[in-house]
C-alpha positions as CSV (number, residue, x, y, z in Angstrom):
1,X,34.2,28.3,-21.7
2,X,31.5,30.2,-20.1
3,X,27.6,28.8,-20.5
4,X,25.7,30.9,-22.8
5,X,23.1,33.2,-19.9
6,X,20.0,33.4,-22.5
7,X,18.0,30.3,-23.3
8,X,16.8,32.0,-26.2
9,X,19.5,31.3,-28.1
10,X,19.1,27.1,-28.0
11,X,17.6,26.3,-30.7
12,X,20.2,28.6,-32.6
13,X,23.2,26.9,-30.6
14,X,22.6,23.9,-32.4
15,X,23.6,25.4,-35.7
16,X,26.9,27.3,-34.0
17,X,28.7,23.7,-33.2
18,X,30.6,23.8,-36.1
19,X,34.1,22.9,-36.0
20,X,37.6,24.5,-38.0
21,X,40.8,22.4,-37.5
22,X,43.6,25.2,-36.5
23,X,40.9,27.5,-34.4
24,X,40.2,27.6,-30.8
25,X,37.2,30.0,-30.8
26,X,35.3,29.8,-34.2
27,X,31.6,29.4,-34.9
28,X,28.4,30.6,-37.3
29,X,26.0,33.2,-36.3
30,X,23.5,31.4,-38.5
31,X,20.3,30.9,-37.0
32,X,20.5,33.6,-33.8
33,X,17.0,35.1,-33.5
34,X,16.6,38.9,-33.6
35,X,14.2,40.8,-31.5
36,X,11.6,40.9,-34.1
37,X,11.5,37.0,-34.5
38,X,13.4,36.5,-37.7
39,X,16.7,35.0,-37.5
40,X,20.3,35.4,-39.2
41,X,20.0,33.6,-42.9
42,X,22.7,31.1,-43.3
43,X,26.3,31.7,-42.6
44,X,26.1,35.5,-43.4
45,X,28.3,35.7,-40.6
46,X,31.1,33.6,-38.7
47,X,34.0,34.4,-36.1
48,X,37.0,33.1,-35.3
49,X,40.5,33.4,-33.5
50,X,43.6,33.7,-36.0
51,X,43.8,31.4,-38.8
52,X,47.6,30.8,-38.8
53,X,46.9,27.2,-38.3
54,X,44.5,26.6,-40.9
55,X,45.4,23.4,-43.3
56,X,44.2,22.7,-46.8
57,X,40.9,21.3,-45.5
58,X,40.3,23.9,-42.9
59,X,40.2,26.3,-45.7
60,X,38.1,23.5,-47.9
61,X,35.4,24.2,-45.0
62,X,35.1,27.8,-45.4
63,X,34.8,27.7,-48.8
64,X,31.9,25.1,-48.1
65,X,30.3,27.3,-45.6
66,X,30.6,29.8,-48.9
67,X,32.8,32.2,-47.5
68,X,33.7,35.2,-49.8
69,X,35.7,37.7,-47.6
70,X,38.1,36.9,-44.2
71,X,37.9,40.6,-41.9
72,X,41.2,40.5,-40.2
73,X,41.0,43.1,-37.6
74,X,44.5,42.7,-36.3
75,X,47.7,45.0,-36.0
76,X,50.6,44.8,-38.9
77,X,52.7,43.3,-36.5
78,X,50.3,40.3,-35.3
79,X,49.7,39.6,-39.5
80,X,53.5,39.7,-39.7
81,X,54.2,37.3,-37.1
82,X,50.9,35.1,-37.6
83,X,50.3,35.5,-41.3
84,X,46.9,34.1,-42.9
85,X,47.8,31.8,-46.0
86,X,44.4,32.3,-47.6
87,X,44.0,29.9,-50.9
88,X,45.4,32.2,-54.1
89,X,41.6,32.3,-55.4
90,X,38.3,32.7,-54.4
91,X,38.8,34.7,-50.9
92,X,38.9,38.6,-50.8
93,X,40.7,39.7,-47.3
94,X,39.7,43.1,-45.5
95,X,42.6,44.5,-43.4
96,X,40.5,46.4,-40.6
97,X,42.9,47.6,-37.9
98,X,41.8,47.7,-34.1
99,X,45.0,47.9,-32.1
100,X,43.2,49.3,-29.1
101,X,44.0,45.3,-27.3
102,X,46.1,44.0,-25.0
103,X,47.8,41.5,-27.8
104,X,48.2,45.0,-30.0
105,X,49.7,47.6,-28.0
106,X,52.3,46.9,-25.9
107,X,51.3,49.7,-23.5
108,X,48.3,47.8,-22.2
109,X,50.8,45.0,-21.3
110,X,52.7,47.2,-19.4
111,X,49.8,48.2,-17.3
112,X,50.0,44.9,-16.0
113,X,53.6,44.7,-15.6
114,X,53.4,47.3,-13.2
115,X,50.2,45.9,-11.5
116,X,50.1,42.4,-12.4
117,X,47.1,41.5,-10.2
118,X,43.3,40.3,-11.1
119,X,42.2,43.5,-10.5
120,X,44.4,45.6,-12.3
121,X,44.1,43.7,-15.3
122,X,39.9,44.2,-15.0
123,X,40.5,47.7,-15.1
124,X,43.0,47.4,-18.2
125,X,40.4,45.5,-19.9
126,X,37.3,47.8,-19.4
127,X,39.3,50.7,-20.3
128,X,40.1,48.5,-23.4
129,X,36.7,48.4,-24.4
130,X,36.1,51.8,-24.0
131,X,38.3,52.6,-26.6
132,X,37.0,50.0,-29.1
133,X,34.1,52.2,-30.3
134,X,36.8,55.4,-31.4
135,X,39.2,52.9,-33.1
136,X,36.6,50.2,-35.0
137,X,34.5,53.9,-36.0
138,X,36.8,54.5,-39.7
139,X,36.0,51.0,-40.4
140,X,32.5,50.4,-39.9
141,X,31.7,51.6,-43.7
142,X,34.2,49.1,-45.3
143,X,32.6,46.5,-42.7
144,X,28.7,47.0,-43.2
145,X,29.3,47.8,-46.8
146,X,30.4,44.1,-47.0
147,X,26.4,43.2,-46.3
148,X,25.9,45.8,-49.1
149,X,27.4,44.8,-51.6
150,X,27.1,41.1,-51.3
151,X,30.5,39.9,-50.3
152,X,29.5,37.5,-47.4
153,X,29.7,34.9,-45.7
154,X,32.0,37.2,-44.0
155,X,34.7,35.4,-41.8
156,X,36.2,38.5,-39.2
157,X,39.0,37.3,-36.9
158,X,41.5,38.8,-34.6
159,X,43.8,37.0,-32.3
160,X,41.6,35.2,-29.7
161,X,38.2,36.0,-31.7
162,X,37.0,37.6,-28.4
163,X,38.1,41.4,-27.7
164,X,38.3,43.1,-30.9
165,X,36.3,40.4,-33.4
166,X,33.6,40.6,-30.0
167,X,33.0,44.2,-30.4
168,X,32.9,44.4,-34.0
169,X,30.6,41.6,-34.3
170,X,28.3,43.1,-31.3
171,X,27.9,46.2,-34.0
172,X,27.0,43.8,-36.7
173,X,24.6,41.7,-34.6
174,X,23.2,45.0,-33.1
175,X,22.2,46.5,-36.6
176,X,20.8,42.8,-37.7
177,X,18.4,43.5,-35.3
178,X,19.5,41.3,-32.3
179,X,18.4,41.7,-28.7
180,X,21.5,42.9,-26.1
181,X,20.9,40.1,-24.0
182,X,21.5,37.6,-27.1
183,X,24.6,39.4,-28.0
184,X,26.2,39.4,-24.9
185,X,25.4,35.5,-24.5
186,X,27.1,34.7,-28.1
187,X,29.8,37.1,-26.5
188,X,30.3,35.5,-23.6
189,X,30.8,31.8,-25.6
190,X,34.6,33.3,-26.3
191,X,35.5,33.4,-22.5
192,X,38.7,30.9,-21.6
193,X,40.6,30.5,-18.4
194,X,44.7,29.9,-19.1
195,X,44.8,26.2,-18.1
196,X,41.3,25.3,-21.1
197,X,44.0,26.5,-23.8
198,X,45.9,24.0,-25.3
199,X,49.8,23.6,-24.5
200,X,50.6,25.6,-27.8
201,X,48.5,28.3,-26.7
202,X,49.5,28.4,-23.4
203,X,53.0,28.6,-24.6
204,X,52.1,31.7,-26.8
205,X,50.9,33.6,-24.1
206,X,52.6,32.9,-21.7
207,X,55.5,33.7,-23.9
208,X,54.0,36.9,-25.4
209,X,53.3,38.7,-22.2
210,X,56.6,37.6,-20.6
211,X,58.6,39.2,-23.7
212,X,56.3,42.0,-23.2
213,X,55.9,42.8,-19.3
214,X,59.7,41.2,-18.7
215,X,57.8,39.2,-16.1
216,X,55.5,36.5,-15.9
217,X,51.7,37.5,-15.0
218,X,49.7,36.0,-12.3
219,X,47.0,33.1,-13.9
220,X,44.1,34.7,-12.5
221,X,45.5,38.1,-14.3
222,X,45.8,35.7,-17.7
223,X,42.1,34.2,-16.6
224,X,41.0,37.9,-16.7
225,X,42.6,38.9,-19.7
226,X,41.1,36.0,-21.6
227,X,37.3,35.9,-20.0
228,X,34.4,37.5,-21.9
229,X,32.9,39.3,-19.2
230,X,29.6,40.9,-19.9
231,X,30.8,44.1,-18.0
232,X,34.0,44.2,-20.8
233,X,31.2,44.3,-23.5
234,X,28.8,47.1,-21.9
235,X,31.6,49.1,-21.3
236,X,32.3,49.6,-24.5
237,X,28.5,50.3,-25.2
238,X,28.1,52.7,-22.4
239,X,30.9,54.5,-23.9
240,X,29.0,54.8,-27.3
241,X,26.1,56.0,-25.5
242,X,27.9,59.0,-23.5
243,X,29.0,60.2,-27.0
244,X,26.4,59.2,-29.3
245,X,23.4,58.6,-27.4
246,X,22.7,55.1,-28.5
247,X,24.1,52.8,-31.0
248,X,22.0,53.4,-33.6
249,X,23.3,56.6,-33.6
250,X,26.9,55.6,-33.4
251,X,26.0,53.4,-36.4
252,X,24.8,56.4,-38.5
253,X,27.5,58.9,-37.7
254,X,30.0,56.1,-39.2
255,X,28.2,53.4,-41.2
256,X,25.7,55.7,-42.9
257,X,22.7,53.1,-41.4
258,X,19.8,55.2,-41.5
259,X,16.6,53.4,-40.7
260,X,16.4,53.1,-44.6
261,X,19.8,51.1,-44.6
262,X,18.5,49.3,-41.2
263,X,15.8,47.8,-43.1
264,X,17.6,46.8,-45.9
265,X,20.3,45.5,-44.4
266,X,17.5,43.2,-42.4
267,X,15.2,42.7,-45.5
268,X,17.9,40.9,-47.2
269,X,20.1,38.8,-44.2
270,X,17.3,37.7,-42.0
271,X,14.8,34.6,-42.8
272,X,11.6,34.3,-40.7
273,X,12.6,31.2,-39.8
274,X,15.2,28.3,-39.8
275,X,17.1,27.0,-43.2
């Protein structure tokens, strides 16, 4: 896992340590500081890989954390094949597709078949992220109207809790008010090289891109694929500012945060200091 670049975010880390059984990449945003010295109140937000694996008490600890809504931003087929088994009561799901990613569109897989080098698969991922911003855009209502209408602790997951759930969190960190540098070192927590996963995981991979590219892939292709480069990340930003000029703008074409939302949005899920 890659060492978080920002010491500003120590105190915070402390309160990001906790643990789900059945997840591999899942923490609280609670406590990160923002750049005008408040900080996230409570658990208004978590992230997470795919929740497949989640047992009775796994789901016992959400609902401790006080989680009202899980934000699964995978394709049809990944929630076919990995279904969430949320309890029958007390947890509202928001489908919020982003198939723009390597474990969604088979097409990006192919890239590497053809290419399966370190380099190659760079390319693929930056060009990934690039297209994040176009495909997360028709959801960014349903997903800040969440803050708006109350139903957090949000929960928002894809299938390794980096790529996809990375972007989308980046947006919601970004309108909270948090600095760049602090949201690429929260990013850059989700970074794994093939041989940290766990045999299981391995397996899956290893498994998926083999059905997929009818070859296996090099490790240090795989070790690309799942890093959390800080270049991935401002790709997708730079893209946003080619188009819109700056997130914040990006943000009010397809949100609707004006700085009258801004502030609210802040007024109500920041604290000036720790809980």
């Amino acid at each position: 896992m890659t060492t978080p670049c920002n010491p500003s975010l120590a105190n915070a880390d402390s309160l990001q340590t906790l643990r789900l059984s059945g997840t591999d990449n899942f923490r609280s945003l609670m406590g990160m500081p923002t750049a005008s010295g408040q900080r996230i109140a409570g658990h208004a937000v978590l992230r997470s890989d795919q929740l497949h694996q989640l047992d009775e008490s796994a789901w016992l600890t959400l609902k401790e954390l006080g989680v009202k809504t899980v934000c699964d931003l995978r394709s049809l087929g990944e929630r076919e094949r990995y279904p969430n088994r949320l309890p029958e009561h007390g947890l509202r799901q928001l489908i919020l597709e982003v198939i723009a990613d390597v474990r969604a569109d088979p097409g990006f897989v192919e890239r590497l078949a053809e290419d399966p080098s370190a380099e190659n698969a760079e390319n693929m991922m930056l060009d990934i992220y690039r297209r994040f911003p176009a495909m997360l855009a028709p959801h960014l209502a349903a997903l800040f109207g969440l803050f708006e209408s109350g139903d957090v602790p949000v929960l928002i997951h894809c299938a390794a809790g980096k790529d996809r759930t990375g972007f989308a969190v980046a947006m919601l960190l970004h309108g909270l008010g948090v600095s760049q540098a602090d949201i690429l070192s929260d990013y850059q927590r989700s970074g794994r090289r093939f041989a940290d996963l766990d045999p299981v995981r391995q397996e899956a991979m290893a498994h998926g891109v083999f059905r997929l590219a009818r070859q296996s892939v090099s490790e240090a292709a795989m070790d690309t694929v799942l890093d959390a480069r800080p270049s991935y990340l401002l790709a997708a930003f730079e893209s946003i500012h080619r188009q819109y000029g700056s997130i914040d703008e990006y943000l009010q074409a397809h949100a609707g945060l004006d700085r009258t939302a801004l502030a609210r949005l802040r007024a109500r899920w920041l604290t000036p200091s720790l809980e």
